[in-house]
DOROLO-291844 format. One record per residue: residue in one letter; x, y, z of N, C-alpha, C, O in turn. Coordinates in steps of 0.02 Angstrom, whole numbers, plus 32768, in hexadecimal, padded with zeros to 4 digits. Example, Ala and Ser with C-alpha at 12.3 -4.5 7.8 and 13.67 -1.06 7.14 Angstrom:
<atoms>
A82947EE4818682677F1F818682947F5B818682C87F5A81A7
S82827F90816282AC7FCB816582858002818A829E80398192
</atoms>
This chain:
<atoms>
XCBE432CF9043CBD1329E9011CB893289901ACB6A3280904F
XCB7232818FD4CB2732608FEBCB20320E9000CB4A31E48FEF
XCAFA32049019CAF031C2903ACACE319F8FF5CAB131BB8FC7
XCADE31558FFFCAB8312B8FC3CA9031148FCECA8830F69003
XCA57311A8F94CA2931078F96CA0B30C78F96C9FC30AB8F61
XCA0430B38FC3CA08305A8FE4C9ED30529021C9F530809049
XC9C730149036C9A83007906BC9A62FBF906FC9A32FA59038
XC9A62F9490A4C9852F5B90B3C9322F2B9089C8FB2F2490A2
XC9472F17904CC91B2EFE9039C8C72EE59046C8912EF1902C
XC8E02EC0907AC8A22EB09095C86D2EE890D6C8332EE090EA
XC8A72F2590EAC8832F4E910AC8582F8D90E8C8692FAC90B6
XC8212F97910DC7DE2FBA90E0C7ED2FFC90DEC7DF301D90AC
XC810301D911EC81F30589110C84F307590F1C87C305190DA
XC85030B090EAC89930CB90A5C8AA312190C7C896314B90EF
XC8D2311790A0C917314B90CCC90C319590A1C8E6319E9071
XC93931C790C1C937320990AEC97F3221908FC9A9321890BA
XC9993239905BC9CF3249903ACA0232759063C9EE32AF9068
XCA393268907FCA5E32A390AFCA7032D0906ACA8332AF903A
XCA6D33209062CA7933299039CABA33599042CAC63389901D
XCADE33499074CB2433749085CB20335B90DDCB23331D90DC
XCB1E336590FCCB0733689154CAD733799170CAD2339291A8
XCAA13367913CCA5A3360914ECA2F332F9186C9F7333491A0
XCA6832FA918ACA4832D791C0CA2932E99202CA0332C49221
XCA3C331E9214CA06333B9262C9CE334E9248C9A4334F9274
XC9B53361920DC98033659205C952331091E1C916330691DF
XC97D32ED91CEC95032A091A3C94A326E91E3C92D323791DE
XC96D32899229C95932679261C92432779281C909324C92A3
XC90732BA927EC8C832C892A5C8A632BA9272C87732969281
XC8A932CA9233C87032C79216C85C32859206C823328491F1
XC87B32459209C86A31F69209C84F31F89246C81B31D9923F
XC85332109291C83631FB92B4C7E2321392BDC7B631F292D8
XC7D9326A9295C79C32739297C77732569260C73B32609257
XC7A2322B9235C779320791F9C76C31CC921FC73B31AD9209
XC78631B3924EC77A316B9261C736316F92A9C70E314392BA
XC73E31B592C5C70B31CF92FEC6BD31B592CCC6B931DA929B
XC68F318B92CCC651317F92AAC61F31BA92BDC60431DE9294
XC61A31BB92EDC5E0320492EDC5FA325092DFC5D2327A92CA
XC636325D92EBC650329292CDC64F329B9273C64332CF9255
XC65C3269925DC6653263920BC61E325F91EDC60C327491B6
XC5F2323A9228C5B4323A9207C58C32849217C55E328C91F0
XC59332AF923FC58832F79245C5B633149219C589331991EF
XC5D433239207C5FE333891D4C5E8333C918DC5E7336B9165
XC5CC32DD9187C5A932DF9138C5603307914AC53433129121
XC55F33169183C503332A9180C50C336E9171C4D433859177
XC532339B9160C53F33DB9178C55233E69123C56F33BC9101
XC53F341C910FC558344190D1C56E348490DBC5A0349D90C1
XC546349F9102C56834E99100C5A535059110C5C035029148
XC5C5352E90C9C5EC353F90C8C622356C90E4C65A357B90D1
XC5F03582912AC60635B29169C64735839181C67F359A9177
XC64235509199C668352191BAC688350C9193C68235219159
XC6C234CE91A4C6EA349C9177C6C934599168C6EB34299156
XC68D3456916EC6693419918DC67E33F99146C69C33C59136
XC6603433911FC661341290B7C6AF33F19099C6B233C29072
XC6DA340C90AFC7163400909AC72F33B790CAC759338D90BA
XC70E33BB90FBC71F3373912AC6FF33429109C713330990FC
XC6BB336590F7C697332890CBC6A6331C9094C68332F69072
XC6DD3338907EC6F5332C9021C73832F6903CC74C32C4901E
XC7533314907DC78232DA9082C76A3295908DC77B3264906D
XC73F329890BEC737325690D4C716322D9091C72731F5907E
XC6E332599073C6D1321B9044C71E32069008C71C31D18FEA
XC74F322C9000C76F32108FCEC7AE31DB9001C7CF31AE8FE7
XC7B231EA9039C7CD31A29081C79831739075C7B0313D9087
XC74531669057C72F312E9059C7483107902EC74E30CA9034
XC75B312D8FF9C75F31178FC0C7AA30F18FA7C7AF30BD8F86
XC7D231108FBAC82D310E8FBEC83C313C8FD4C818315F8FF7
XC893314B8FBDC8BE317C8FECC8A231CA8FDDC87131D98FBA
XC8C031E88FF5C8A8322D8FE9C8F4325B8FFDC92F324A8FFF
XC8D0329B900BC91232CC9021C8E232F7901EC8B232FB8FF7
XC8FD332D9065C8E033679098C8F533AE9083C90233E090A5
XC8F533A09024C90133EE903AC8D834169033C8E734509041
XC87F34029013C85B343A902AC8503455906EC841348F907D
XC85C341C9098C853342E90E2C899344D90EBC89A347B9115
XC8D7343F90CBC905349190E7C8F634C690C9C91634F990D7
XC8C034C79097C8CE351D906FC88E352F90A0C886356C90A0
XC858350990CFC82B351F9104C853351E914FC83535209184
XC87B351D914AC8A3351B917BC8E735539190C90A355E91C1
XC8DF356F9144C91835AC912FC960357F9142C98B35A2915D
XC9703544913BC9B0352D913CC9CA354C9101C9A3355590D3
XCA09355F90FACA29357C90B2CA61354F90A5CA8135519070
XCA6A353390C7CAB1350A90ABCAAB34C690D3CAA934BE9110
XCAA93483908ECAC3344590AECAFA341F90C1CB0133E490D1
XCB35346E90BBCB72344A90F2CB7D34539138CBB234429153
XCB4A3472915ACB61347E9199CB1A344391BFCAE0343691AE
XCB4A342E91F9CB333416922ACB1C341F9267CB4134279298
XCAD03420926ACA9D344192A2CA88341992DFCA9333DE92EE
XCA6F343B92F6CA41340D9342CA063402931CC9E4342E9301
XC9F833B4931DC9C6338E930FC98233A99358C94533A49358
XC9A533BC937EC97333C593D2C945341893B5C908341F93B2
XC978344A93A5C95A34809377C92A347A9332C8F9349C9327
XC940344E930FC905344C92D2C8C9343C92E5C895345B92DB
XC8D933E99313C89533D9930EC87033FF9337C83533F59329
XC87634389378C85734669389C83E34959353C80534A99349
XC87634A19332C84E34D892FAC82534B892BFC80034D99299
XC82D348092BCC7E9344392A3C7AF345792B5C78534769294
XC7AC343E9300C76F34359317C76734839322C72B348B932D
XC77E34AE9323C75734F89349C73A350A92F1C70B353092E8
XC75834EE92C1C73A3509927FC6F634DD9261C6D634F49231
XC6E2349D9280C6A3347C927FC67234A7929DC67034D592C6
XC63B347B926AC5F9349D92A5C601348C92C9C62E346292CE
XC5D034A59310C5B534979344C59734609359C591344F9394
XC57E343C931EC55E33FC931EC58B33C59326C5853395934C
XC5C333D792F4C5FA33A592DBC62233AC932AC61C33839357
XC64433DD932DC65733E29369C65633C893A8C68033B093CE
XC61B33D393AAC5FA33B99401C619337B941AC635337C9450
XC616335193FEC64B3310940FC68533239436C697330E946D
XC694333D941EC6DF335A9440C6D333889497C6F4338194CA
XC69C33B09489C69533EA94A9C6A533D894EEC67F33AA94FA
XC6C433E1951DC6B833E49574C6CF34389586C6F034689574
XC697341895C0C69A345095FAC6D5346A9640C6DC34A59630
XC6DE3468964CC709347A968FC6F134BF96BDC6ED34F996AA
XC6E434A596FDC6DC34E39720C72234F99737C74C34CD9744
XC732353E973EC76635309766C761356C97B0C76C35A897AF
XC74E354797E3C73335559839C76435659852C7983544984A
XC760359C9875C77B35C698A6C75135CD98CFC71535DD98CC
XC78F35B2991BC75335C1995FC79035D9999AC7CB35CD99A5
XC76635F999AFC77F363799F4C79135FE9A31C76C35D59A4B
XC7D6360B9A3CC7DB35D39A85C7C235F79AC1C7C635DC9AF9
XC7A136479AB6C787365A9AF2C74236579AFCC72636529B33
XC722365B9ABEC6EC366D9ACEC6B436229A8CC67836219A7E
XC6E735F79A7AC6CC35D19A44C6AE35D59A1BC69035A49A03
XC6A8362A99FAC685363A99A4C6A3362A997EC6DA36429972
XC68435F8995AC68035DD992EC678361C98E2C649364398DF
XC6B3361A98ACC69836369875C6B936179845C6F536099843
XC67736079809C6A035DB97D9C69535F9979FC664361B978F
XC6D935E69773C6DA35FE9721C6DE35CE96F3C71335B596E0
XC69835BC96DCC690357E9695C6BD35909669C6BC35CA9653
XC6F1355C9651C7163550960FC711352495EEC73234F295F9
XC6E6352895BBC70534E39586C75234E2955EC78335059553
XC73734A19551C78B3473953BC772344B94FEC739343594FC
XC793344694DAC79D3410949BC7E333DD94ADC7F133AF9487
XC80B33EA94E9C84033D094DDC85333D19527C851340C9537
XC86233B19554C89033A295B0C8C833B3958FC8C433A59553
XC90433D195A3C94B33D595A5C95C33BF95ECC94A33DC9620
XC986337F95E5C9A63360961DC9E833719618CA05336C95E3
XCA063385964FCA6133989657CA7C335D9650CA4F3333964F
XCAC5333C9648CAD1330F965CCB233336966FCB553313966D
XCB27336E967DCB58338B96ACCB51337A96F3CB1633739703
XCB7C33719722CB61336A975ACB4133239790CB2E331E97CB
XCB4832F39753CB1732C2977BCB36329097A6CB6A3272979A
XCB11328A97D9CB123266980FCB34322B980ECB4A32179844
XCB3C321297E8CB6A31BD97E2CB8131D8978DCB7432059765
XCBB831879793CBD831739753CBB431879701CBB931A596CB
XCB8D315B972ACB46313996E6CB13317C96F4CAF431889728
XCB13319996C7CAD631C396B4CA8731A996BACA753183968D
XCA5B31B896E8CA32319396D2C9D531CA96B8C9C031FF96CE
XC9C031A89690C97D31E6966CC96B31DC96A6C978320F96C6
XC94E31AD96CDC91E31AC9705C93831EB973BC90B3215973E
XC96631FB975DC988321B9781C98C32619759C98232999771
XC99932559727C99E32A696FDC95632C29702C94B32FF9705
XC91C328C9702C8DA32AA970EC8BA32AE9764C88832CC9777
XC8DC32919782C8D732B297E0C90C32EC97D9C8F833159802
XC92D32FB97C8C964334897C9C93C337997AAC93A33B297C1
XC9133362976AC8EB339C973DC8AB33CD977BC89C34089787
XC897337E9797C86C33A497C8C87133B297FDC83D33C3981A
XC8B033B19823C8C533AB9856C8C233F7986DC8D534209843
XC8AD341198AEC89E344E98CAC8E6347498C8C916345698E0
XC8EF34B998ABC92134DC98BFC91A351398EBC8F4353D98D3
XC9353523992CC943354E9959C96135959957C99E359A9951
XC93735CE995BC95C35FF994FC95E362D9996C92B364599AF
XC9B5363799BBC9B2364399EAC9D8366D99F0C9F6368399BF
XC9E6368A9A41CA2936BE9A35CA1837029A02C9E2371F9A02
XCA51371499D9CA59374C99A9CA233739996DCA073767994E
XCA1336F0995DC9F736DD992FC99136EC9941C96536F29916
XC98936EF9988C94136FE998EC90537129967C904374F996E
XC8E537069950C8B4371A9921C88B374F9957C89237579993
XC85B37719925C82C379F9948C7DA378D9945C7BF3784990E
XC7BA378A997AC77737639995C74A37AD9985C75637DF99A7
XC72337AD995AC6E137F99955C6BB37E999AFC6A5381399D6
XC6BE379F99B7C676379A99F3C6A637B59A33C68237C69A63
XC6EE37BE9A41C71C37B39A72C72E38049A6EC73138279AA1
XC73B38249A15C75D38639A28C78E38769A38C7A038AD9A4C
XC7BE381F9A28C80A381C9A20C81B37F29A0FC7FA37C799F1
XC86E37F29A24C89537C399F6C88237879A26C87237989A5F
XC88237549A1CC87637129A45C8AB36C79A2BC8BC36B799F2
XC8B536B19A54C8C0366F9A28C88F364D9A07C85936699A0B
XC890362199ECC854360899A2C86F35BE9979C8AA35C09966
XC85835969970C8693576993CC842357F9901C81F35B198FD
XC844355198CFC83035559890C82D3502987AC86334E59881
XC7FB34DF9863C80634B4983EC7D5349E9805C79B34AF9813
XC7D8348497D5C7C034649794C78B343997A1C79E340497BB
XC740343E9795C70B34119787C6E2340B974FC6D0343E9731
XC6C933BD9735C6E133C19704C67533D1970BC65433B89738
XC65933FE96D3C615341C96D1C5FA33F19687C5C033F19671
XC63433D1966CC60D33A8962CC63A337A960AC659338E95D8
XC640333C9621C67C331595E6C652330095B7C61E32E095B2
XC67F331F9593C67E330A953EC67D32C1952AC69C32939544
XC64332BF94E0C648327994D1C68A325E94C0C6A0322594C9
XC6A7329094A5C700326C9497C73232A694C2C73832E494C2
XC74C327494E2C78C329B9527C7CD32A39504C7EF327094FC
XC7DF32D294F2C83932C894C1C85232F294DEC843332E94DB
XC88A32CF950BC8BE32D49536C8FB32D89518C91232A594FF
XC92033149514C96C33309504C9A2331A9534C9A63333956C
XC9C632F09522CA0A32E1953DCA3733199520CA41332194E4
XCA5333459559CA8033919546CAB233689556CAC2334F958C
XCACF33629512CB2333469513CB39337594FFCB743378950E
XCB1D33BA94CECB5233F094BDCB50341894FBCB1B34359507
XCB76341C951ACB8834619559CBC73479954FCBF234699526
XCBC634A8957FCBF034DF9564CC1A34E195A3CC0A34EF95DD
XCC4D34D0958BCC9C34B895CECCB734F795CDCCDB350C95A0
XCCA0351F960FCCD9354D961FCD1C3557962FCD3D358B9631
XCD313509963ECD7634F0963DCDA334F59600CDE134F79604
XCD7734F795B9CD883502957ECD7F35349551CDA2354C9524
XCD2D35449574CD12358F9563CD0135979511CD0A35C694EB
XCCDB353F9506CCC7352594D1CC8C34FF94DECC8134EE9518
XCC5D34EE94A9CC3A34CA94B3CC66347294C0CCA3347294B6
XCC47343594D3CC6233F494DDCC3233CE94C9CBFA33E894D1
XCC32339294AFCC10336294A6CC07333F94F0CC2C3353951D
XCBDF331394FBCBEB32E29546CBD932A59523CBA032919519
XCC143286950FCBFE32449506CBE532069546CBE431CB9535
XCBD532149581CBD431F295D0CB8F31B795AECB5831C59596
XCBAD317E95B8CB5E314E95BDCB31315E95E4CB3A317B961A
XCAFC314D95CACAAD315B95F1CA85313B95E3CA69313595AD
XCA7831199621CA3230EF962FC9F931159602C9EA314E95F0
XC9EC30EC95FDC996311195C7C95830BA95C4C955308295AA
XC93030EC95F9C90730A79613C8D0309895D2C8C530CA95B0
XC8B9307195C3C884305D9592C83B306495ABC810305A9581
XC829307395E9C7FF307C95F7C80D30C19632C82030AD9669
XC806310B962CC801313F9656C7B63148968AC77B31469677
XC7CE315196C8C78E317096E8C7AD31BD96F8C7E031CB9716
XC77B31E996D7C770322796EFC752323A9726C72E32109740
XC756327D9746C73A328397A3C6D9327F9778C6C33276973F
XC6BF328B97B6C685326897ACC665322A979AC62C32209784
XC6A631EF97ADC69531AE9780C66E31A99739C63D318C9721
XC69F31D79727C67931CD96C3C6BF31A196A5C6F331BF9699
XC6BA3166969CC6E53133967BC6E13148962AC6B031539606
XC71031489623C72F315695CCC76E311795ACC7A2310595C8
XC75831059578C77F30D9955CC7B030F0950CC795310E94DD
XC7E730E0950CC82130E894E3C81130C3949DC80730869496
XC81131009461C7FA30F29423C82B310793EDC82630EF93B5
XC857313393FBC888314D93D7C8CB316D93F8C8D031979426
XC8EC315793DFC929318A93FAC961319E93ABC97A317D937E
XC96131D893BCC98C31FE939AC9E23206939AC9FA322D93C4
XCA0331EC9378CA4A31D693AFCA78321E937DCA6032429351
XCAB5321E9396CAE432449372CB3C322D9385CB5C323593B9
XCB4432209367CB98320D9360CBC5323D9350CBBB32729332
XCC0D321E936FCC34327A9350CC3F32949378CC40328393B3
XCC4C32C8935ECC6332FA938ECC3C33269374CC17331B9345
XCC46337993A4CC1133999396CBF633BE9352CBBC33CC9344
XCC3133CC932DCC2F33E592EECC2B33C092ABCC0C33D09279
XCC61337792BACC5C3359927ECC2D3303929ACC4432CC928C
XCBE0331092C9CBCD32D492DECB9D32CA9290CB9032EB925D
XCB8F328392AFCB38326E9279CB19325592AECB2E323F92E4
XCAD7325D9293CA97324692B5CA7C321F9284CA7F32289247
XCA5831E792AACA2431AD928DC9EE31B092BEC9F331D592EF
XC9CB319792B8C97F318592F0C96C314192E3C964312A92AA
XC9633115932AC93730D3933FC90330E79337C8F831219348
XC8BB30B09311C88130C79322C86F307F9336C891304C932F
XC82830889352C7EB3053936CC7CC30469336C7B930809330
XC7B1302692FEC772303092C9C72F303192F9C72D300A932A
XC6FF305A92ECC6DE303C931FC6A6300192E3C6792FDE92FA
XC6B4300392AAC69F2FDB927BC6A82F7492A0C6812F4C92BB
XC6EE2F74928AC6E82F3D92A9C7262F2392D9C7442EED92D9
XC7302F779315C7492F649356C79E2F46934BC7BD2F229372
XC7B22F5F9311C7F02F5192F9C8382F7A930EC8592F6992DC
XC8532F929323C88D2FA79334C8B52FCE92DCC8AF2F9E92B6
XC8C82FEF92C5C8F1300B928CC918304F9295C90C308392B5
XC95030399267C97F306C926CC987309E922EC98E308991F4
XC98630D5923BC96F310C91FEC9B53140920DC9BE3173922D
XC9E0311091E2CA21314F91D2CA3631569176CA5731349150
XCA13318D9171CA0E31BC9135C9DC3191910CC9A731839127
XC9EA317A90C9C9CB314D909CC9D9310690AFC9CD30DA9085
XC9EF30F590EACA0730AD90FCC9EA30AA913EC9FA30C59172
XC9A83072912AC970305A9171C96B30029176C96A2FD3914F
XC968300C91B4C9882FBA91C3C95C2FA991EFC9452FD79211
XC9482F7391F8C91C2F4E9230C9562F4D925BC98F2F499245
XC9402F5092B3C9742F3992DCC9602F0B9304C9242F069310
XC9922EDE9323C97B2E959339C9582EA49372C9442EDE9374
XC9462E7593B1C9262E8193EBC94B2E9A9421C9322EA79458
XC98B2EA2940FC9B22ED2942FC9A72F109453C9B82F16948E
XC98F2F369436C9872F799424C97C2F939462C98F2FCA9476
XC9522F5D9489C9512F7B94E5C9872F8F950CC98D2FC1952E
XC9C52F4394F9C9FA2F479512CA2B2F79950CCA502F909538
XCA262F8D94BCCA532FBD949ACA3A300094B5CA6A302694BC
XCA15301194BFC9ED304194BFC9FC30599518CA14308F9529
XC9E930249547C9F3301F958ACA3D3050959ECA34308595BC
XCA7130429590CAB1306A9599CAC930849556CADF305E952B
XCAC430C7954DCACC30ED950FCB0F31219517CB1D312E9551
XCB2A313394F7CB55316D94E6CB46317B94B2CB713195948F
XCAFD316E9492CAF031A69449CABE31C59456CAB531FB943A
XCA9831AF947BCA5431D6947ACA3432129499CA25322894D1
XCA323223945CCA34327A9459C9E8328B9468C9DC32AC949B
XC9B832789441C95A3287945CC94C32339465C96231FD9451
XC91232529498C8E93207949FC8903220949AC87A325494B3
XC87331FB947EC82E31F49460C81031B194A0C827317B94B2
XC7D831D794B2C7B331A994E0C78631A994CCC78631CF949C
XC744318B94D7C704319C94CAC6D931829501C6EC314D9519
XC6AE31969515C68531849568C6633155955EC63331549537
XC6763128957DC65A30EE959AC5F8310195BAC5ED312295ED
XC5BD30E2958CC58830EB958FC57831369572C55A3164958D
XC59B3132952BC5903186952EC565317A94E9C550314194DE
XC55B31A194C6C52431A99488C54331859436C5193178940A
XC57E317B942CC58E31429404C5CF3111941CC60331209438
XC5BD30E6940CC5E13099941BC5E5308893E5C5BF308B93B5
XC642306593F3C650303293CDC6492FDB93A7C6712FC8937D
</atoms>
């Protein structure tokens, strides 16, 4: 069913039309309409190589009132608005279809270092990321927590025994670890909570509904502090969930809730609510002393 077309009177922003189970896509795309330097690279950009033009046809008709995304699904090759997608997949295939300009916001680096426990060579392979995937299989206590999911991300793994890696400077197999440094954080950090996994006990994918801490202010290794601007939530179960998205304005530092054509201011809560979650599916940071502020 389509959602109605209705919003909160007195709030400035306006909503996107679900037009079947479109909502994983009207959740990322409110949050890169609400990102200010992303939207404003976006309007700077015309060429038609990229999606930059079609982002910019959305956003200006979101200044204006409601809208609906389906030029961005026929750039997107979605073919049907009854099936229900990973919102974590589009907005990757979002941003990899922006320019380079538009993009960059997003962009990080990762090294990922391998070193010899015999002989300590060091060899590293640069990867960028648009996106952290955090497990929340596995974790250490009750309460899930992001902070801890990001000491596990970088946490050194050991390869020993049968598992040995092979050293060029050694000329054999050696023991070795491997771990993650980070070579460039991005002006915006968007961190994946993996609640869909795949239960071999069932030999299906699973939802994880487990609460999780989700701090409002993140420090990444290298003391680069990042602060919480959006989160992307999803309800449901895995096939028949919905998604909405929290944003920050960075206009005027407001808190709002963007589910389909229905956007709501939210009270001063939003820390609290936000603090222990079982919905939140992406989280949107943006670096603390970084090149735009709220």
């Amino acid at each position: 069913m389509f959602a109605a077309w209705s919003s909160d009177p007195e709030v400035r922003y306006h909503g996107l039309m679900n037009l079947g189970q479109t909502c994983y896509l009207n959740s990322v795309l409110q949050v890169l309409f609400m990102t200010e330097d992303f939207r404003g690279a976006v309007n700077s950009h015309s060429n038609t190589e990229f999606i930059d033009y079609r982002l910019k046809d959305l956003f200006n008709h979101l200044v204006k009132g409601n809208s609906d995304a389906f030029e961005m699904m026929n750039a997107l090759d979605i073919d049907t608005v009854d099936e229900q997608r990973d919102a974590a997949e589009y907005l990757q295939k979002i941003i990899r279809l922006t320019s380079p300009e538009a993009a960059k916001i997003f962009h990080g680096e990762l090294t990922n270092r391998r070193i010899c426990c015999s002989c300590d060579t060091e060899t590293d392979t640069d990867e960028p990321f648009w996106i952290l995937p955090l497990s929340l299989v596995d974790s250490c206590s009750e309460l899930y927590s992001v902070e801890d999911g990001i000491r596990e991300f970088f946490k050194a793994s050991f390869f020993t025994g049968e598992d040995q890696m092979y050293c060029e400077h050694c000329d054999s197999k050696v023991d070795a670890y491997t771990k993650y440094v980070v070579k460039h954080h991005p002006e915006v950090l968007i961190l994946l909570l993996k609640r869909f996994d795949f239960s071999y006990k069932y030999m299906t994918y699973m939802k994880i509904n487990d609460v999780v801490d989700v701090p409002t202010v993140l420090e990444m290794p290298e003391n680069q502090p990042y602060e919480l601007y959006a989160v992307v939530d999803h309800f449901g179960d895995l096939r028949g969930g919905h998604y909405c998205s929290r944003i920050r304005s960075q206009v005027d530092s407001r808190w709002y809730e963007f589910n389909d054509t229905w956007v709501t201011q939210i009270d001063s809560n939003i820390h609290r609510d936000v603090k222990r979650s079982y919905t939140a599916f992406l989280l949107f940071y943006r670096k603390k002393g970084g090149n735009f502020t709220f």
